[in-house]
N, C-alpha and C positions, 0 to 999 in steps of 0.2 A: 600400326603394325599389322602386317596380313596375316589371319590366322592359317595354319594350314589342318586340313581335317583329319582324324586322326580315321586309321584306315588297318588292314591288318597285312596289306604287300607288302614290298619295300618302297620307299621315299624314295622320286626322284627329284636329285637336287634344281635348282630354282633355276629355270631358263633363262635365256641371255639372251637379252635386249636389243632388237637392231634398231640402227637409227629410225627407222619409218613405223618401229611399233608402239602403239598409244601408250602414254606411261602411266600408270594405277599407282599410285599412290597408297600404301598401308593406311588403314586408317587408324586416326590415333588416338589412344586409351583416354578413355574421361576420366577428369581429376576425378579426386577424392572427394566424398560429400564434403562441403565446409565444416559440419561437426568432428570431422576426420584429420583437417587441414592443419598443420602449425602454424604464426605465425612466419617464419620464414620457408613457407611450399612454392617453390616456382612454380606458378600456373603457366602451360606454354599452349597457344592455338594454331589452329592450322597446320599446316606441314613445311619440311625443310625448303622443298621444289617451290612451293609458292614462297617460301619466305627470300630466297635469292632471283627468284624469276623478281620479286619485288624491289629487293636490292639492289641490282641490275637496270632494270628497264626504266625505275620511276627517275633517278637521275639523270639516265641518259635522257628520257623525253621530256623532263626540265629544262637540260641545257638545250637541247636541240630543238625547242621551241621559244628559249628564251634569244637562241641568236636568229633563229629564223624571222622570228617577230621586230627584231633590234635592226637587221638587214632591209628585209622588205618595208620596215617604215624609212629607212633612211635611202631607201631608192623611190618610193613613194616623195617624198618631202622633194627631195632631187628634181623629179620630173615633175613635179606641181612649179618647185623654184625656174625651172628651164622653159613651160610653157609661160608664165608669168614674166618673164625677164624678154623672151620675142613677141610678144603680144605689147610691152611697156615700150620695148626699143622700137618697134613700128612707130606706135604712136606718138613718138619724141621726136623721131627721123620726118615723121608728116607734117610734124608742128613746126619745126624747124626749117621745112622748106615751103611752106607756104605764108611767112610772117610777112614779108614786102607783098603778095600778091591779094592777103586776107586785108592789108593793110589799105591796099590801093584800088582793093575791090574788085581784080582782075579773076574775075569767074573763068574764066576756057583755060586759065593759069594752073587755079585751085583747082580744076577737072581735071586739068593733064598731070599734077600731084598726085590726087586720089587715087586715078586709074594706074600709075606707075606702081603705087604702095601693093595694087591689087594685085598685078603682073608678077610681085615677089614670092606669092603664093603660101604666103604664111597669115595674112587675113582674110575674110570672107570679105566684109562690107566695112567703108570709112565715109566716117562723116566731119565734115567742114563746118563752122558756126560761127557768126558771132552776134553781139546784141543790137548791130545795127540793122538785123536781117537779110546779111549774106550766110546761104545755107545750099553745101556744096557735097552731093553724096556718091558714090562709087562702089557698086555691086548689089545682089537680090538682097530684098529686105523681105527677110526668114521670118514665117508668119512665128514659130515658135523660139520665143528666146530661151527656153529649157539650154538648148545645147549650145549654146553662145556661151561667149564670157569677153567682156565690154572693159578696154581701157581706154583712159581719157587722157591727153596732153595738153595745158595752155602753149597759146599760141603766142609768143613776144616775139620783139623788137632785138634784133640783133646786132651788135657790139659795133659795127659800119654806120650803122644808120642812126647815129644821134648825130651826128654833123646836117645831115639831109636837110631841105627846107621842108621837107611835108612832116618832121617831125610834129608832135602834136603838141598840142600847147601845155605847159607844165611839165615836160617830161625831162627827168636831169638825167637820168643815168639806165643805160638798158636791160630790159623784164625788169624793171619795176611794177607794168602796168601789162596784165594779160590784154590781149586785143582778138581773142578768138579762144577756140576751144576744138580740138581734135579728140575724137573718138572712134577706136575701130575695134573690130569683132572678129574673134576666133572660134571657130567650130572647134568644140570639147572631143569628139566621135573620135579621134585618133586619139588622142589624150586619154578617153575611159578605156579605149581598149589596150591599149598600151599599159594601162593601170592595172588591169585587169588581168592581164599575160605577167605581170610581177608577183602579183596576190597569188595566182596560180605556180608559177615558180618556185615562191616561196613554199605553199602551201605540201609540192610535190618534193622540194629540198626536205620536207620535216620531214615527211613521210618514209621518203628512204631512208634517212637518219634511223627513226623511229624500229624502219622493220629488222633495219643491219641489228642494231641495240638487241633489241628480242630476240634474231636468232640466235645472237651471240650470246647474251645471258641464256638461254635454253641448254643453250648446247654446253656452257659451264653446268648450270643446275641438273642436269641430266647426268652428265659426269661426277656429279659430287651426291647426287642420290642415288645411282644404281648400284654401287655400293653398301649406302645405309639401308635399302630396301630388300639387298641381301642379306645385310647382319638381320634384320629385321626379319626376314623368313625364317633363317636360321633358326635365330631364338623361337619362332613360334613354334617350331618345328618340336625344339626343347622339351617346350612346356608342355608338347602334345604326347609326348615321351620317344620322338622318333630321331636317337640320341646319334646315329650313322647319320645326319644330312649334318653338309660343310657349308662353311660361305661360298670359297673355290674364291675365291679374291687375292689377288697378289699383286707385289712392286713389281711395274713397268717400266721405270727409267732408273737410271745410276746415278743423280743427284740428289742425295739423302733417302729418307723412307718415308712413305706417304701414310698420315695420323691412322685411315682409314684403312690401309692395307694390317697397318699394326692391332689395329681393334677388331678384323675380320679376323686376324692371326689367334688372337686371343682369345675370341670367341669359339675357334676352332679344338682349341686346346681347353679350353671348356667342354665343351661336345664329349673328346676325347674322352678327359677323364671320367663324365657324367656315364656315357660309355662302360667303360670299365667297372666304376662303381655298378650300376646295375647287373651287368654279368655278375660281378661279386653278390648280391643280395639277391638276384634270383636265385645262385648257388646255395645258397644260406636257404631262403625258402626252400625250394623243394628239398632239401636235408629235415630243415622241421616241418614239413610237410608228412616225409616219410615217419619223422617221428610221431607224428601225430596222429597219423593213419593207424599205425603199431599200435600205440597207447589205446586209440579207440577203438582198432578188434579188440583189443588186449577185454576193455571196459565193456565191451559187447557182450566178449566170451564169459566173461564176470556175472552181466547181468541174465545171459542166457544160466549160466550152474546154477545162481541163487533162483532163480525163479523155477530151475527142475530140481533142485533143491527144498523150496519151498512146496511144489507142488507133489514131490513125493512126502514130506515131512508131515504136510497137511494130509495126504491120504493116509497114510500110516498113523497119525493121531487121532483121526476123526472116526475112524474104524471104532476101533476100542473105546473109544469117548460116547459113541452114538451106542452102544453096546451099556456100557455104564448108565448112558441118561433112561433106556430104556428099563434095566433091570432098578434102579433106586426110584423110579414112576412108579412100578410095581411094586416096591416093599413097603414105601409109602404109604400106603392105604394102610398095609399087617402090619406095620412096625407097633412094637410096645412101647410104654412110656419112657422107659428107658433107652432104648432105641433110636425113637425121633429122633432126639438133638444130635446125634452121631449122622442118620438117613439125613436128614437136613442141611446139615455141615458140607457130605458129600455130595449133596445136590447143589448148592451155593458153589462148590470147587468146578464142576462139572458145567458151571454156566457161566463164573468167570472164563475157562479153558473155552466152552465154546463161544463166548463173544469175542475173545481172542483170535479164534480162528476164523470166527465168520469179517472182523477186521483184513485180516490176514488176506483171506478170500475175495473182500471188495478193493483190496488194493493190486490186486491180481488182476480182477477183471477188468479194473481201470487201464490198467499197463496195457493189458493185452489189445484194449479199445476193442470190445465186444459187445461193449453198452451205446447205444443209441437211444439219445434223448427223442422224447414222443410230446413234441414244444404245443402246448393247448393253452389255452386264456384261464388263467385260475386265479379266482379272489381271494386277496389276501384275508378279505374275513375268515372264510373255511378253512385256512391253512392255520393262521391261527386260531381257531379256536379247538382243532383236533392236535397242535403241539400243546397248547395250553391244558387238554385235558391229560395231557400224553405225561407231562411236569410236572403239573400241579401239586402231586403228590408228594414229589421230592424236592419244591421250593418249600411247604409247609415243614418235610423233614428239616431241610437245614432252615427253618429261620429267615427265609429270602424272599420278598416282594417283588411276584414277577408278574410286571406289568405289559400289555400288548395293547398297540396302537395302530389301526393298520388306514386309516383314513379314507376309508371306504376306496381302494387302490384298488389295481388289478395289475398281474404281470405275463405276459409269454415265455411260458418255460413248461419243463418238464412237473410236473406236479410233484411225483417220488421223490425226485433228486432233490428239489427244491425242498422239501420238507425232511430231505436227507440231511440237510447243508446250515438250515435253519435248527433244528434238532440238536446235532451235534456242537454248535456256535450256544447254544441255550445251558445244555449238557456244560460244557464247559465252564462258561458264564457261572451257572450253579453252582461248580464245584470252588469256584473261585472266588465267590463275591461271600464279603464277612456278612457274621449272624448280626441278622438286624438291616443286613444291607436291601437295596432293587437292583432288581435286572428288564431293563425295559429292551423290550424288543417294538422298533417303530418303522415305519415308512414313508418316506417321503417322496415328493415330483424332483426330478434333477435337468439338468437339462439333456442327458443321456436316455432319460427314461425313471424311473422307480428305482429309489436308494431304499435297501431294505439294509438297516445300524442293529444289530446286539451290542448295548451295554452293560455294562458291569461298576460299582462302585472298590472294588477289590484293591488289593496290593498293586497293582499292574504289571508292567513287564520293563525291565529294563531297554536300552535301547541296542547292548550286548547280546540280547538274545530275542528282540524281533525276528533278524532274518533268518531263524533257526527253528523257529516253532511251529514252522509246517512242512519238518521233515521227519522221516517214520521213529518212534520212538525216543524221541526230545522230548522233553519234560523240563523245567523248567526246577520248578520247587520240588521232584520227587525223587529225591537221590535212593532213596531207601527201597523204590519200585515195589510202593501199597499198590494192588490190583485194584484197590477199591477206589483209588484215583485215578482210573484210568492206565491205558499201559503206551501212551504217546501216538497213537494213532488218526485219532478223531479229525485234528488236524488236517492232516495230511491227505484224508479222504477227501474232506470237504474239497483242498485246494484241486484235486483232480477232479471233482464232480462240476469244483466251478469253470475250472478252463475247460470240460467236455461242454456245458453249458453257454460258452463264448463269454465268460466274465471273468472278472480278478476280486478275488478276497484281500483286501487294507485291512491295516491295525492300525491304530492310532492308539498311544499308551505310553505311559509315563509312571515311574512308581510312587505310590502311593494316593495316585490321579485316577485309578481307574483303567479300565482298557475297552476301544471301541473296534468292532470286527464288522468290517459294513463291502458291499459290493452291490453292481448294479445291472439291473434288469429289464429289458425293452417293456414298454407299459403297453398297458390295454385297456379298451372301454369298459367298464363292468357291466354296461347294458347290453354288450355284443356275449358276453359269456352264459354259457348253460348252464341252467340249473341242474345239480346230480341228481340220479334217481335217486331213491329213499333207498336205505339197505332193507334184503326181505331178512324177513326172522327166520331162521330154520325150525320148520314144524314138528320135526320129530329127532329122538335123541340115533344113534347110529347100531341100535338094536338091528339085528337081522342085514347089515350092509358085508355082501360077500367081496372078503379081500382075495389077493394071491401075495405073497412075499416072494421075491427071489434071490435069492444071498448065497454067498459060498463061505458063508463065515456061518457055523452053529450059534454059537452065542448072539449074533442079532437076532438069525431064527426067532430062538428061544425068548429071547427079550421082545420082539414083536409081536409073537402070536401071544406072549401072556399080556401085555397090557392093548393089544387091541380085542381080545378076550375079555377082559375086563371091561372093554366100551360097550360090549355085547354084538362087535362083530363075528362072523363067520370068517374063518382063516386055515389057507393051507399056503405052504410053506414047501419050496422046491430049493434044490441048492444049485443048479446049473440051467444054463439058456434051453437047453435043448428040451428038455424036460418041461419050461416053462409053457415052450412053442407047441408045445405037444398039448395039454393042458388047456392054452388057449383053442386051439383047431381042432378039438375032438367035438364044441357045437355043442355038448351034453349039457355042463353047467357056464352058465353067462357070469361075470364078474361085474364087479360094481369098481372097484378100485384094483391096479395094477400097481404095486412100489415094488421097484429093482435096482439092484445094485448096478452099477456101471460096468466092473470089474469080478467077472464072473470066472470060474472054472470052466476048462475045453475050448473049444472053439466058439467064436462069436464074444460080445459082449451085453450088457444091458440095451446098448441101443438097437440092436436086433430086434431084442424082446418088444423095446417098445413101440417098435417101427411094426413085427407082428403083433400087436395089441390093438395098434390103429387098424390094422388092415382086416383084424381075424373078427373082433369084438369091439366095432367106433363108438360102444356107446358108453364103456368103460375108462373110467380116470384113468388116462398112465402116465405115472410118474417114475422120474430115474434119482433114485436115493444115493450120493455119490459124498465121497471126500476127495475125489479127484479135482484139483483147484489149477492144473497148469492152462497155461494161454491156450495149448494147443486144442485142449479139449475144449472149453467153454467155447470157443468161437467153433467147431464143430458141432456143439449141442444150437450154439444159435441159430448155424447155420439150417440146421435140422427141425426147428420150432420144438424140443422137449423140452418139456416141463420140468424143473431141477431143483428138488430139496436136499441142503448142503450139509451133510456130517458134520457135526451131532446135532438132529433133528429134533427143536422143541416138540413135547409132545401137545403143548397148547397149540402149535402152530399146525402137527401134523391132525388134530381132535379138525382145529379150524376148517382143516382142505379139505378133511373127508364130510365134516357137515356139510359144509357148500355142494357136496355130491350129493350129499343124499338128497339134500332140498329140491335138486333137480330134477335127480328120481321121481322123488315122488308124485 
């Protein structure tokens, strides 16, 4: 079957054939492999054109060589019987007229015999003989007997001459007794050619036979595949999906209906409705097409609210919350004994709320894809042994043996992310695995690269809510939503930290089997990787380190300048940009650290500030203290390179940044 290529015009249908144009043949589909085959698969070879060119010609040039052959042997045989029969009758006719003369010895007798036989022109040379040595010859003696051919006659005594007195003594009745011997000679040269002109005759009779037979089957077989070699485009056409091409095949005589015409018909009306059907199902598509278009602005618009949703919801908490962490820092220290345990209670609430948030936050940043992996050779030793320091504490609390194996590995990845991923995976692991249980975290060669597995001996996971456990807020076992099991997000990070990463996080888990959380990471030479520099110690505590605050909310003010008051910084405190900028560019007093809020009062907002902070005072930290968490922002700060600490600001973390400033100071 000819394919025909699929294309995006219109088909035009299959050309017609004239007699003088070469015939192509479709070529035809290869069976099925034999593991494919049934026992009753018609295997067919070849094509139809050869299979009636076959049908056709091989009988005709059977017959028409088996009578060619039958003929020219029997004209053959003919003219061998016809040279043989005047060659014998010479030699009988010579024997019979020289018996009284062979007899009587009369030689110029025997010559004028000879030379008469020669005069008839149907022998070359005769010879006369007998055993008394009368030897009597007539014509050239041809040095080559090749083209001769020698018949021989006795010579007797004929039916007169037994009365004679010269009869011979003993003799009763005539030819009893040869009395000589006649031999004459025919040139074969007209005989082979004349043989020769039949052989060829014949040879020329096959042939025309032969070609009539061939053109005649052709010109059937042409006429019974031009036809099937249109059903045959056709269908290709089908299958190419170009459902408008027709055979165009139709009955030509008024003597019944031709098998072929009927099957081009049918094929037709195939088309037809294949046709039809497809208009109907492209209709259907582009209907759910449109539906589906709708549905996914619809789910766009959806994800665009929640996310300015989330993003004002997180500003609006993080405000008040980052206000809280800083004023219960500060009571902390005066709190009475009675006190504490209340100061304390509200700090524990205040850092669930904000790991909640700062949750909340990385799965924002995720979506919005603002995060760019910074892919370096990191050894798994060092990774492990700063999670292990990082847990340790809290496999001892619950009772859990957490073991690390890292097989002196190394991986290409992001270092953070990767200790983000493994972290969380651990985190979990702990919270899950029974007292008394291990949680081994291991690494192995794959043939991908570096399989890094957290396991757990725990309850496991059923197979109901695998594909469920790394979406935001699934929980498994915590219907009653303890914060102190987490609040379903850990997950969920991870799986986005791993696809920015180019990997996939598996589970593998069964319940009461345990559960394995493993994914896979391009490997590295550990001899190709850098050693990290040592961390410097910070020399001095943050006594005398001049801040600026800039907030349009009093209460952070107030919360900030008393417990960085407290570190023994110097602080002043503006509520609006302008004021800030004013402050920075007056040149009188130089800062040490800049924190500003994003969302300021008036005109401008924090990134002004810290855009003049860089420009007015480069040698000053500036940092943008924000609970703004929408996409739009964060990938504007990134765009920008500020530096961004995320409402509600640990005060360990904020104590940390500002030592690392001082250190540099100093």
């Amino acid at each position: 079957m000819s394919s025909v290529p699929p294309s995006h015009g219109p088909v035009e249908p299959p050309e017609t054939e004239g007699a003088g144009s070469p015939s192509r043949s479709p070529p035809s589909p290869s069976p099925p492999p034999a593991s494919f085959q049934s026992p009753h698969t018609l295997v067919v070879r070849g094509n139809l054109q050869r299979d009636l060119f076959r049908l056709g010609v091989v009988p005709c040039a059977a017959v028409a060589l088996a009578l060619t052959g039958w003929f020219t042997h029997s004209r053959l045989q003919t003219l061998e019987a016809a040279f043989d029969a005047e060659g014998q009758a010479v030699a009988r006719q010579v024997a019979a007229m020289s018996d009284l003369s062979l007899y009587a010895g009369d030689l110029p007798a025997l010559q004028n015999v000879a030379n008469a036989a020669l005069r008839g022109g149907q022998v070359t040379r005769v010879e006369i003989s007998n055993s008394a040595g009368i030897y009597v010859t007539a014509g050239p003696k041809t040095p080559s007997l090749a083209q001769l051919r020698m018949f021989t006659s006795p010579v007797t005594l004929r039916e007169a001459s037994r009365a004679s007195a010269f009869a011979p003594a003993g003799s009763t009745a005539a030819g009893d007794t040869p009395i000589g011997l006649v031999q004459t000679f025919r040139d074969t040269t007209a005989y082979t050619r004349e043989r020769s002109r039949s052989l060829i005759a014949g040879i020329g009779i096959a042939l025309v036979a032969l070609i009539a037979a061939w053109a005649s089957v052709r010109h059937m077989a042409r006429t019974v595949a031009r036809p099937l070699r249109r059903v045959s485009r056709t269908v290709a056409a089908l299958e190419a999906g170009h459902f408008e091409v027709r055979c165009d095949v139709v009955e030509g005589g008024t003597r019944g209906t031709h098998e072929l015409a009927v099957l081009a018909h049918d094929i037709d009306r195939l088309a037809e409705r294949l046709q039809r059907n497809r208009q109907i199902s492209e209709e259907r598509v582009r209907e759910a097409t449109a539906v589906a278009l709708q549905r996914m602005a619809e789910a766009e618009q959806a994800a665009l609210s929640r996310a300015r949703f989330l993003a004002a919801a997180s500003h609006d908490l993080r405000q008040p919350l980052h206000a809280m962490g800083l004023f219960i820092d500060g009571l902390l220290p005066g709190a009475t004994p009675a006190q504490r345990p209340a100061v304390l209670r509200l700090q524990e609430s205040t850092e669930f709320m904000g790991v909640l948030l700062d949750d909340l936050l990385e799965i924002s940043r995720l979506d919005a894809q603002v995060l760019t992996p910074a892919i370096v050779k990191v050894p798994l030793v060092e990774l492990f042994d700063q999670l292990d320091a990082q847990h340790a504490a809290a496999a001892v609390e619950a009772r859990v043996r957490l073991r690390w194996s890292d097989r002196g590995l190394a991986v290409r990845s992001d270092a953070a992310m990767l200790r983000r991923i493994v972290g969380n995976l651990v985190t979990n692991a702990l919270r899950h695995a029974p007292e008394g249980g291990t949680v081994l975290v291991a690494a192995r060669r794959s043939a991908q690269g570096v399989r890094i597995e957290v396991r757990d001996n725990g309850v496991g996971i059923a197979p109901i809510h695998q594909g469920r456990i790394f979406e935001e807020f699934y929980q498994v076992a915590n219907t009653e939503r303890d914060r102190r099991r987490g609040f379903g997000l850990g997950l969920a990070i991870c799986a986005r930290i791993a696809a920015l990463l180019g990997t996939r996080i598996t589970v593998r888990s069964a319940l009461q089997a345990g559960s394995t959380f493993a994914f896979t990471l391009p490997a590295a030479r550990l001899a190709d990787v850098t050693p990290p520099e040592p961390p410097q110690m910070a020399p001095a505590p943050l006594v005398g380190l001049r801040c600026l605050v800039v907030d349009d909310d009093p209460a952070i003010l107030d919360g900030s300048r008393a417990l960085l008051e407290q570190w023994g910084c110097q602080v002043e405190c503006v509520g609006t940009g302008a004021e800030a900028i004013a402050r920075l560019g007056t040149g009188d007093i130089h800062y040490d650290a800049v924190l500003c809020d994003l969302q300021l009062a008036g005109e401008g907002d924090g990134v002004d500030v810290i855009d003049a902070a860089k420009r007015l005072q480069p040698d000053a930290l500036a940092v943008l203290v924000s609970g703004a968490t929408g996409p739009e922002v964060l990938q504007r700060l990134r765009h920008g390179g500020v530096m961004l600490l995320t409402k509600p600001v640990a005060p360990a973390k904020l104590r940390a940044l500002l030592t690392t400033r001082r250190q540099v100071t100093v």
